[in-house]
PAPA-327707 format. One record per residue: x, y, z of N, C-alpha, C in turn; residue number from 1. Coordinates in steps of 0.02 Angstrom, whole numbers, plus 50000, padded with zeros to 5 digits. Layout:
REM PAPA-327707
+-------+-------+-------+-------+-------+-------+-------+-------+-------+-----+
|   n.X |   n.Y |   n.Z |  ca.X |  ca.Y |  ca.Z |   c.X |   c.Y |   c.Z |   i |
+-------+-------+-------+-------+-------+-------+-------+-------+-------+-----+
|     X |     Y |     Z |     X |     Y |     Z |     X |     Y |     Z | NUM |
...
+-------+-------+-------+-------+-------+-------+-------+-------+-------+-----+
END
This chain:
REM PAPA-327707
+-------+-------+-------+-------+-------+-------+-------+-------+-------+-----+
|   n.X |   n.Y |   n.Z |  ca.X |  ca.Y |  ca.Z |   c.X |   c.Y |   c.Z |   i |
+-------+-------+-------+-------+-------+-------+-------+-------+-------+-----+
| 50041 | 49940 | 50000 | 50000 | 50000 | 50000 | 50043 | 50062 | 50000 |   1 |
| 50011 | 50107 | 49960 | 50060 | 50180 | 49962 | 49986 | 50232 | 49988 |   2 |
| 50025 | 50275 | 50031 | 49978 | 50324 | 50019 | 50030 | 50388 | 50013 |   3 |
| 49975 | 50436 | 49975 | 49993 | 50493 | 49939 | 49963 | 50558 | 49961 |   4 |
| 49995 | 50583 | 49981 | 49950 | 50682 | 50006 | 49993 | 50731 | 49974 |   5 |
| 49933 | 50760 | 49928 | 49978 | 50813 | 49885 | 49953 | 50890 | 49928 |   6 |
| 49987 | 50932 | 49910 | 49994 | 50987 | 49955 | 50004 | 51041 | 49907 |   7 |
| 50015 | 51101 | 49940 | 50041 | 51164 | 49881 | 49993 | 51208 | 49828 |   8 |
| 49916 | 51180 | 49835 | 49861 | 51212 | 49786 | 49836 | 51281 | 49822 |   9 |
| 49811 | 51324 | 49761 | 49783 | 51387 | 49814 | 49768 | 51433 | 49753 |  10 |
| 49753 | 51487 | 49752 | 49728 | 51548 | 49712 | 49780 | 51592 | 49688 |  11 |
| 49779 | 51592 | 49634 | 49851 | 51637 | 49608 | 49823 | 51684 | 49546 |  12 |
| 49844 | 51724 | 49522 | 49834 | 51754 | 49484 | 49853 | 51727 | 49400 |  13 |
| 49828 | 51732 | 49347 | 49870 | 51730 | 49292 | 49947 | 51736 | 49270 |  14 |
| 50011 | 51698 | 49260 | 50057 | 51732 | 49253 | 50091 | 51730 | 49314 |  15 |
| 50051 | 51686 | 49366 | 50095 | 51661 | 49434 | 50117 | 51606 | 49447 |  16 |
| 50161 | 51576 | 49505 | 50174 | 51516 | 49508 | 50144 | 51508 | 49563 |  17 |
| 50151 | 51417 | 49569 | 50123 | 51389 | 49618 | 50191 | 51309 | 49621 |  18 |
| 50211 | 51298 | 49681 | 50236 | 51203 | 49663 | 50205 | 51163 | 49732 |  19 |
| 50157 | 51102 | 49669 | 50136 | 51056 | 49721 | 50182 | 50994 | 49720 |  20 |
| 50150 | 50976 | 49796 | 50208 | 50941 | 49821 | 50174 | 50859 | 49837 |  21 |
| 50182 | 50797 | 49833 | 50145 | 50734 | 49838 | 50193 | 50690 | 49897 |  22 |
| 50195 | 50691 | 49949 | 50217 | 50658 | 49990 | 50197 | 50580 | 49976 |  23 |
| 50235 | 50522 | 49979 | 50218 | 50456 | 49982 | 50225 | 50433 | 50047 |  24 |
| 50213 | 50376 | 50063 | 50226 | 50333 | 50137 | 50267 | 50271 | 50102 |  25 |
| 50296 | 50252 | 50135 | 50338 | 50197 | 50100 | 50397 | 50188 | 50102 |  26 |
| 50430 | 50129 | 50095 | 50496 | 50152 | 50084 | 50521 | 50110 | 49999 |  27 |
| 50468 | 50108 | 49963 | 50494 | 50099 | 49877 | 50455 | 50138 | 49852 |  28 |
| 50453 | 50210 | 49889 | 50426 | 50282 | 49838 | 50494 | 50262 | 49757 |  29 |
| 50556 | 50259 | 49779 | 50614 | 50266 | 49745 | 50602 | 50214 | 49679 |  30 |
| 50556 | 50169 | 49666 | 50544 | 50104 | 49624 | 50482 | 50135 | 49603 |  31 |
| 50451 | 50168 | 49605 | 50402 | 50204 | 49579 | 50389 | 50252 | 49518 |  32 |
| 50376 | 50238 | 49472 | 50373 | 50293 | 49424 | 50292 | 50358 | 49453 |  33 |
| 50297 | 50415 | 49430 | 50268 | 50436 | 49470 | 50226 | 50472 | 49418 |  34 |
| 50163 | 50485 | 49410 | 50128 | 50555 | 49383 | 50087 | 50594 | 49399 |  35 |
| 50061 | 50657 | 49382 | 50020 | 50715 | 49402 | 49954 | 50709 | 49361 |  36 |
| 49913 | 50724 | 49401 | 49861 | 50722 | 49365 | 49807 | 50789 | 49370 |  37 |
| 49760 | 50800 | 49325 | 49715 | 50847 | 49338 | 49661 | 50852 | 49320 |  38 |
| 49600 | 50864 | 49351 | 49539 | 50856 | 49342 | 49493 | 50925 | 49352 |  39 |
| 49467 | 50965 | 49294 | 49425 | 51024 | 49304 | 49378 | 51011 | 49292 |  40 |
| 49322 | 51077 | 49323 | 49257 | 51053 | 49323 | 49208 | 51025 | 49261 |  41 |
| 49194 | 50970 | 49260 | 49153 | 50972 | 49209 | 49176 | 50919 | 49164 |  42 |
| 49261 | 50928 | 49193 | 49294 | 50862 | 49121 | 49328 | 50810 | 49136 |  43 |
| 49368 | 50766 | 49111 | 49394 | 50707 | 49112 | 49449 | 50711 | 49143 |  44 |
| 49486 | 50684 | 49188 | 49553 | 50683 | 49218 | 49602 | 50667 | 49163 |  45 |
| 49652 | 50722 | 49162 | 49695 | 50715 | 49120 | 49769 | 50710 | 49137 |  46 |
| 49820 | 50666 | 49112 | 49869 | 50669 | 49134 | 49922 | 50741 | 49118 |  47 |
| 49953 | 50768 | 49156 | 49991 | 50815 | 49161 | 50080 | 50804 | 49130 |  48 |
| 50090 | 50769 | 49197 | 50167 | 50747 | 49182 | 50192 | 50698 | 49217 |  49 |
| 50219 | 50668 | 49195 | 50257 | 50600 | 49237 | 50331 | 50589 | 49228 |  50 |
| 50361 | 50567 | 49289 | 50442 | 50565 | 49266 | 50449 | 50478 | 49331 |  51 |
| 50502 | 50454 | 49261 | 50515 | 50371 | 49296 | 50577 | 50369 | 49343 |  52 |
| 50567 | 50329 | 49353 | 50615 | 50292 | 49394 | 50671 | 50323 | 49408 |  53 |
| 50703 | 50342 | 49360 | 50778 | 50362 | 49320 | 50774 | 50450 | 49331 |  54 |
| 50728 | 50454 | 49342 | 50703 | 50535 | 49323 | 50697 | 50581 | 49242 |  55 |
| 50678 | 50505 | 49187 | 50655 | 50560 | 49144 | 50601 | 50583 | 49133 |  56 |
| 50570 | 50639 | 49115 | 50517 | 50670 | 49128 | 50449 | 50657 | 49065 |  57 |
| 50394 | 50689 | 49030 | 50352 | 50684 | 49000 | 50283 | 50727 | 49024 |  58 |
| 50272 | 50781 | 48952 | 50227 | 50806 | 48983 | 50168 | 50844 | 48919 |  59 |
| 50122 | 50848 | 48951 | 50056 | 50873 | 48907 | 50085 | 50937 | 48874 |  60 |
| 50065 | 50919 | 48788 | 50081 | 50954 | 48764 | 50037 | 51040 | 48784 |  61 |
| 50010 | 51051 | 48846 | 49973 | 51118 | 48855 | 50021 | 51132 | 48911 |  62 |
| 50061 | 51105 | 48953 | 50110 | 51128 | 49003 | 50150 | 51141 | 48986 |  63 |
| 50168 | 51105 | 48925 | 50259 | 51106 | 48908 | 50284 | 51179 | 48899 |  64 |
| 50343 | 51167 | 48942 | 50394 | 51260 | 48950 | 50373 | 51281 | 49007 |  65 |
| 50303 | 51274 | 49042 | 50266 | 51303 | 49086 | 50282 | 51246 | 49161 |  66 |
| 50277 | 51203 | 49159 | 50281 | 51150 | 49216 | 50331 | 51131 | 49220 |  67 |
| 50356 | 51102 | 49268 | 50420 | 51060 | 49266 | 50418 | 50986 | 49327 |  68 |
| 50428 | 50936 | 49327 | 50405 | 50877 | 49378 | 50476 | 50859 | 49400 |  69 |
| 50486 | 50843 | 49452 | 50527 | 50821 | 49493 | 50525 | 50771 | 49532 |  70 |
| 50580 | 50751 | 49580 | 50569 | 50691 | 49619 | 50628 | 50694 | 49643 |  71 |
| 50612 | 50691 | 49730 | 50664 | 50702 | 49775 | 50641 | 50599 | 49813 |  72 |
| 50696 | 50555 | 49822 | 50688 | 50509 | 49839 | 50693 | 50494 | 49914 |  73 |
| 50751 | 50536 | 49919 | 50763 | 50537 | 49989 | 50701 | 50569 | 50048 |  74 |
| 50662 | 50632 | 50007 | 50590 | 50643 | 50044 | 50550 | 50596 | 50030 |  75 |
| 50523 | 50551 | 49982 | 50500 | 50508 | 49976 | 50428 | 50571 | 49948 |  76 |
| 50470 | 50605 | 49888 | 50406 | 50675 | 49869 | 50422 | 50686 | 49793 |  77 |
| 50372 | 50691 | 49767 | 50384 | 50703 | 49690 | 50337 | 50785 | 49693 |  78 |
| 50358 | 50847 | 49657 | 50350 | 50897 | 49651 | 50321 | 50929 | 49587 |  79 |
| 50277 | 50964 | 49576 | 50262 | 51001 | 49508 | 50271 | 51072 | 49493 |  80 |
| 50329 | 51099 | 49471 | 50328 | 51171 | 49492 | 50292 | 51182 | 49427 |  81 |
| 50231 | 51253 | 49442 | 50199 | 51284 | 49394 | 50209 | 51331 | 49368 |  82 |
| 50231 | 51375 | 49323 | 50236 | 51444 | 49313 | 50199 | 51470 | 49256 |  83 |
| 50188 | 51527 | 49260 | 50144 | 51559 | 49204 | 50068 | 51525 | 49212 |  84 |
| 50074 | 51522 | 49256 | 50003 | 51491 | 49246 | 49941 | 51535 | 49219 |  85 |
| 49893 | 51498 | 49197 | 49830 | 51528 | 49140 | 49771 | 51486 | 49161 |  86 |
| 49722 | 51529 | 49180 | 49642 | 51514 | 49183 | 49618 | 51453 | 49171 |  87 |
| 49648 | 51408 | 49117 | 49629 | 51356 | 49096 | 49688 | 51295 | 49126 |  88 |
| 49711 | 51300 | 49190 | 49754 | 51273 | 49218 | 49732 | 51251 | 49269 |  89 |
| 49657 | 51286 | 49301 | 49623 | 51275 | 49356 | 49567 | 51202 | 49358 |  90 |
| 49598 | 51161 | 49413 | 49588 | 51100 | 49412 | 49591 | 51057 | 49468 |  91 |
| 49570 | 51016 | 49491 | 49609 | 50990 | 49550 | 49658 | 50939 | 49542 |  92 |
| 49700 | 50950 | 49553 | 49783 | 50924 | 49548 | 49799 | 50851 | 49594 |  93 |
| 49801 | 50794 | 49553 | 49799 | 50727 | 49587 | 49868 | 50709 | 49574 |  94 |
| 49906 | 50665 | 49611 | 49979 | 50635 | 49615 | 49962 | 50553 | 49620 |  95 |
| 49980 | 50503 | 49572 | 49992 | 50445 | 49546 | 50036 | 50408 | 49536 |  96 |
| 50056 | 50358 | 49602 | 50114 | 50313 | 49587 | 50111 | 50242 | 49567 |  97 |
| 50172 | 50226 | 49536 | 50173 | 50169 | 49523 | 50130 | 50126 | 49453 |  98 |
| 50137 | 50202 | 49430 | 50114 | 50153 | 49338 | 50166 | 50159 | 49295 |  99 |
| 50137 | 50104 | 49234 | 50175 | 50094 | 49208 | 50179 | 50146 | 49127 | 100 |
| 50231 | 50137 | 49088 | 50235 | 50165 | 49036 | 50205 | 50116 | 48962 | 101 |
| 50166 | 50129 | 48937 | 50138 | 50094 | 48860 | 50156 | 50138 | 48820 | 102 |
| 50192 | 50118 | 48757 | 50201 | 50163 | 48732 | 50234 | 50242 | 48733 | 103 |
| 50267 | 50243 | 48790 | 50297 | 50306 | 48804 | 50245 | 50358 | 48857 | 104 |
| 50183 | 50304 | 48861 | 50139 | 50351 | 48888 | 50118 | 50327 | 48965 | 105 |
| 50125 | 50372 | 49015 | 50126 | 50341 | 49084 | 50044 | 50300 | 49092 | 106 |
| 50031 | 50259 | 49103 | 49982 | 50228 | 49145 | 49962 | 50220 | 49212 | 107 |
| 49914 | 50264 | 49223 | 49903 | 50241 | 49322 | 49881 | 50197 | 49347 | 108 |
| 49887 | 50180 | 49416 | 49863 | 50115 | 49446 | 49837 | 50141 | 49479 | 109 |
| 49814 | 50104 | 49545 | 49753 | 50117 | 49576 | 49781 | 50162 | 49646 | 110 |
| 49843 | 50180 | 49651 | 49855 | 50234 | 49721 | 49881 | 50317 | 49693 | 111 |
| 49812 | 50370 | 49736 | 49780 | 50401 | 49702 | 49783 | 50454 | 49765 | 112 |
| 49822 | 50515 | 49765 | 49793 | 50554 | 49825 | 49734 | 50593 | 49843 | 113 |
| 49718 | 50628 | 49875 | 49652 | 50646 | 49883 | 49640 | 50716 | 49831 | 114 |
| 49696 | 50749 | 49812 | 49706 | 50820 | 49785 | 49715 | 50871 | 49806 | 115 |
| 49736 | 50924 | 49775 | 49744 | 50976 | 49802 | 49733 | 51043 | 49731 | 116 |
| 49677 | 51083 | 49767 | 49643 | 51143 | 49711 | 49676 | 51185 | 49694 | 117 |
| 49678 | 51219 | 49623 | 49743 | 51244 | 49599 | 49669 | 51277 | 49554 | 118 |
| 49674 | 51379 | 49587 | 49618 | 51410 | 49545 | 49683 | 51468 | 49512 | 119 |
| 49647 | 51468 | 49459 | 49697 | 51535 | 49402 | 49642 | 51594 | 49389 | 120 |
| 49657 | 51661 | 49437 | 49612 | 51707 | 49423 | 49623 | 51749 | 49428 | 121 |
| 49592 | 51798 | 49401 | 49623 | 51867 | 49419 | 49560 | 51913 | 49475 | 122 |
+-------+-------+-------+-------+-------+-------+-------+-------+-------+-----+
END
């Protein structure tokens, strides 16, 4: 079992940053490939960005330049720094470990944090 609490969401303006943060429990956070996820009102959860094992990264072509994903092992915390953020960024922000890659494309499994709200407004 892993559990996951992401942290770091809140109200920012257009053109601001924000970095959320996904704490794991565990001690094979480090064997984990990890991804971000996001869900706004109304639509489908979409994947954001994910970075493996190794720490290479992958990310939605609407973040790219704008996000960046990380992963500290020793906190047992994978990170999303945001910048520039834009109106259509507002979502609630889920953290996903332990899927796999098809195709170059991360896959989630079933450990899922609770989220954390991420509004873009002016």
């Amino acid at each position: 079992q892993v559990q996951l609490v992401e942290s770091g969401g809140g109200v920012v303006q257009p053109g601001g940053s924000l970095r959320l943060s996904c704490a794991a429990s565990g001690s094979l956070f480090s064997r984990y490939a990890m991804g971000w996820y996001r869900q706004a009102l109304g639509k489908e959860r979409e994947l954001v960005a994910s970075i493996t094992l190794g720490g290479s990264t992958n990310y939605a072509d609407s973040v790219k330049g704008r996000f960046t994903i990380s992963r500290d092992n020793a906190k047992n915390t994978v990170y999303l720094q945001m910048n520039s953020l834009k109106p259509e960024d507002t979502a609630l922000y889920y953290c996903n470990a332990g899927g796999v890659f098809v195709g170059g494309l991360y896959r989630p499994n079933a450990y899922w944090g609770q989220g954390t709200q991420v509004a873009v407004s002016s």
